[in-house]
C-alpha positions as CSV (number, residue, x, y, z in Angstrom):
1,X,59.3,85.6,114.4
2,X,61.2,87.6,111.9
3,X,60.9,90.5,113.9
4,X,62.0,89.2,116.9
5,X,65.1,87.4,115.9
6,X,66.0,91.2,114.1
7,X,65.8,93.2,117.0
8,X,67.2,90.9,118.9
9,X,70.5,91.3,116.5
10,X,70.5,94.8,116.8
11,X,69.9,94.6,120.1
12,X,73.0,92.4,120.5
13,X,74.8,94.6,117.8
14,X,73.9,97.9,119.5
15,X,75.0,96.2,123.1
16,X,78.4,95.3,121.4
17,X,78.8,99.0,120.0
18,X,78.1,100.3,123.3
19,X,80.2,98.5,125.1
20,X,83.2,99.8,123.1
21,X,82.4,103.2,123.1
22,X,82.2,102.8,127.1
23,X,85.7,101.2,127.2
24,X,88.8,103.4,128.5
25,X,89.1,106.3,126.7
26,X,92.9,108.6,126.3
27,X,94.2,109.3,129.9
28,X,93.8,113.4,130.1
29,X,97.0,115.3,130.3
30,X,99.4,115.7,133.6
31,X,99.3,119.2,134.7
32,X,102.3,118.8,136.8
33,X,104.6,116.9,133.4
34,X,104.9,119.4,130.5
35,X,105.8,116.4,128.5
36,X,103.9,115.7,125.1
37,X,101.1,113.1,124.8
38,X,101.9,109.8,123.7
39,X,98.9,110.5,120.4
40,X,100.4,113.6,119.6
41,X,104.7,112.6,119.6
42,X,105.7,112.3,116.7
43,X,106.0,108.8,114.8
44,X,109.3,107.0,114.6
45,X,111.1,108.3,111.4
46,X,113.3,105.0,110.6
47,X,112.8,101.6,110.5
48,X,114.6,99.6,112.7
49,X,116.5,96.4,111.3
50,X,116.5,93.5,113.2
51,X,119.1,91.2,113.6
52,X,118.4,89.0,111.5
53,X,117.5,91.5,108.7
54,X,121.0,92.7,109.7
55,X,123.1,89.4,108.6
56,X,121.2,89.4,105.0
57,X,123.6,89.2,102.1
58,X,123.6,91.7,99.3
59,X,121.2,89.6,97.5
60,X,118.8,89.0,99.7
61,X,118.8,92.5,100.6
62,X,118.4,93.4,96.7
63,X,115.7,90.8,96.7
64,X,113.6,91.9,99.7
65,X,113.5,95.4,98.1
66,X,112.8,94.1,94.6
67,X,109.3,92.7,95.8
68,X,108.6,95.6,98.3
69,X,109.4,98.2,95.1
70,X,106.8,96.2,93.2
71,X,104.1,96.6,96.0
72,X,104.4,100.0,97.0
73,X,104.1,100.9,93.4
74,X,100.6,99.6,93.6
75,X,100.2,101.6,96.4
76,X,97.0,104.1,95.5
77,X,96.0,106.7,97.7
78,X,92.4,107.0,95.7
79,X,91.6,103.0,95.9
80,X,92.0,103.1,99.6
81,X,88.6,101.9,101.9
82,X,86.2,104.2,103.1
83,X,86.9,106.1,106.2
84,X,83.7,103.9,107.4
85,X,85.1,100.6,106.2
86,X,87.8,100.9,107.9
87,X,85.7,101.9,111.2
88,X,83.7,99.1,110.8
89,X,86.4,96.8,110.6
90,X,88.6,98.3,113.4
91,X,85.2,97.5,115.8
92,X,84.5,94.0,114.7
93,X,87.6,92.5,114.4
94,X,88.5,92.7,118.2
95,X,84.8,91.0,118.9
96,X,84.8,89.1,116.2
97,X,88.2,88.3,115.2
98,X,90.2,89.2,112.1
99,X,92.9,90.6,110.4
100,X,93.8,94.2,111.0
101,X,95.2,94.5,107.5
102,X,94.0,97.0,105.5
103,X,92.9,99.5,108.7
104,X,95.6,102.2,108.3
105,X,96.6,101.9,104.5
106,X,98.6,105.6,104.8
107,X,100.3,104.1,107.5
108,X,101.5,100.8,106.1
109,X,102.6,102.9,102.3
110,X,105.0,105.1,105.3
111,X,105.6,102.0,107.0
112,X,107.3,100.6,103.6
113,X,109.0,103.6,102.4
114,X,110.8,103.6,105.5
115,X,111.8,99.9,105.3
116,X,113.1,100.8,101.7
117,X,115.6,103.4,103.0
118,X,117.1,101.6,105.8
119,X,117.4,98.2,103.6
120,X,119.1,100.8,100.9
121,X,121.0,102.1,103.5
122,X,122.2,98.4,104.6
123,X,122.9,97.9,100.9
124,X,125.4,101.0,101.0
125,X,127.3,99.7,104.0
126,X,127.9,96.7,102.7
127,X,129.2,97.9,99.7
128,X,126.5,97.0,97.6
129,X,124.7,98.6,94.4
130,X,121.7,100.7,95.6
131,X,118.9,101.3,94.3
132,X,117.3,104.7,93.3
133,X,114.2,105.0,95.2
134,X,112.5,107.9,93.9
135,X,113.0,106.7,90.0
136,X,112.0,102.9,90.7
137,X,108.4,104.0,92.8
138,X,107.9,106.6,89.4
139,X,108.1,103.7,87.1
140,X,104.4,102.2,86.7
141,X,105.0,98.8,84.3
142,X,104.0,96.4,86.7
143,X,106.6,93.9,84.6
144,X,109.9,96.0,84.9
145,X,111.8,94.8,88.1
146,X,113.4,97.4,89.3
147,X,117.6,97.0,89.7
148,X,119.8,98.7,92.1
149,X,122.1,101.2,89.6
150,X,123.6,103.4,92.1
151,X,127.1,101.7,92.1
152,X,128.6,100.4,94.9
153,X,131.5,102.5,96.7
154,X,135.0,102.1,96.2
155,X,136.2,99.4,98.7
């Protein structure tokens, strides 16, 4: 009975597998467009503000960037999952359900290095202190918030 009810799981689990390695695959490149693939362009360089992130006050701003400082500091490329962790979890979650966080780890750390500069770069406009980037992600003491030092312009 034991037996049965296995291979009847990997059966089932094999059948999933399948199925997703059957599904649509990349669409092979135009030979009459010379244009690049969509895999192989080039990832957007900035983060884009929203709106809303566009009417936050110096504060808030300094806030936001306080916490995010303090994560991406934890940010370690060594303690990241497995390549096969990650596999695994980008298969079952569609089937299964899930979260997705924790898939692309490289991505997110880029991801949130390129929120810092465009909130930074809010903080300048507004005539705000700014923070030095570089010095605050160096720091390691998980108990020293960083502070925005780079002074704000002359109005």
């Amino acid at each position: 009975m034991l037996r049965i009810r296995t291979f009847s799981l990997l059966l089932i689990a094999g059948a999933c597998l399948a199925g997703c390695a059957a599904g649509p695959g990349e669409a092979p490149p135009s030979l009459i467009n010379d244009s690049m693939p969509a895999s192989t362009a080039p990832a957007p360089a900035a983060y884009q503000l929203s709106p809303q992130e566009l009417g936050y006050s110096c504060k808030k701003l300094t806030g936001v960037m306080q916490v995010r400082i303090l994560q991406v500091r934890r940010y370690d490329p060594a303690e990241n999952p497995t390549m096969a962790a990650r596999s695994v979890q980008g298969v079952a979650t569609p089937i299964f359900g899930g979260t997705t966080v924790g898939i692309d780890p490289a991505g997110q750390h880029q991801r949130d290095l390129a929120m810092l500069e465009a909130y930074n770069g809010q903080l300048a406009r507004k005539n705000c202190k700014t923070f030095d980037i570089a010095a605050e992600l160096k720091k390691t003491d998980p108990l020293d918030t960083p502070q925005p030092t780079v002074p704000a312009r002359a109005r």
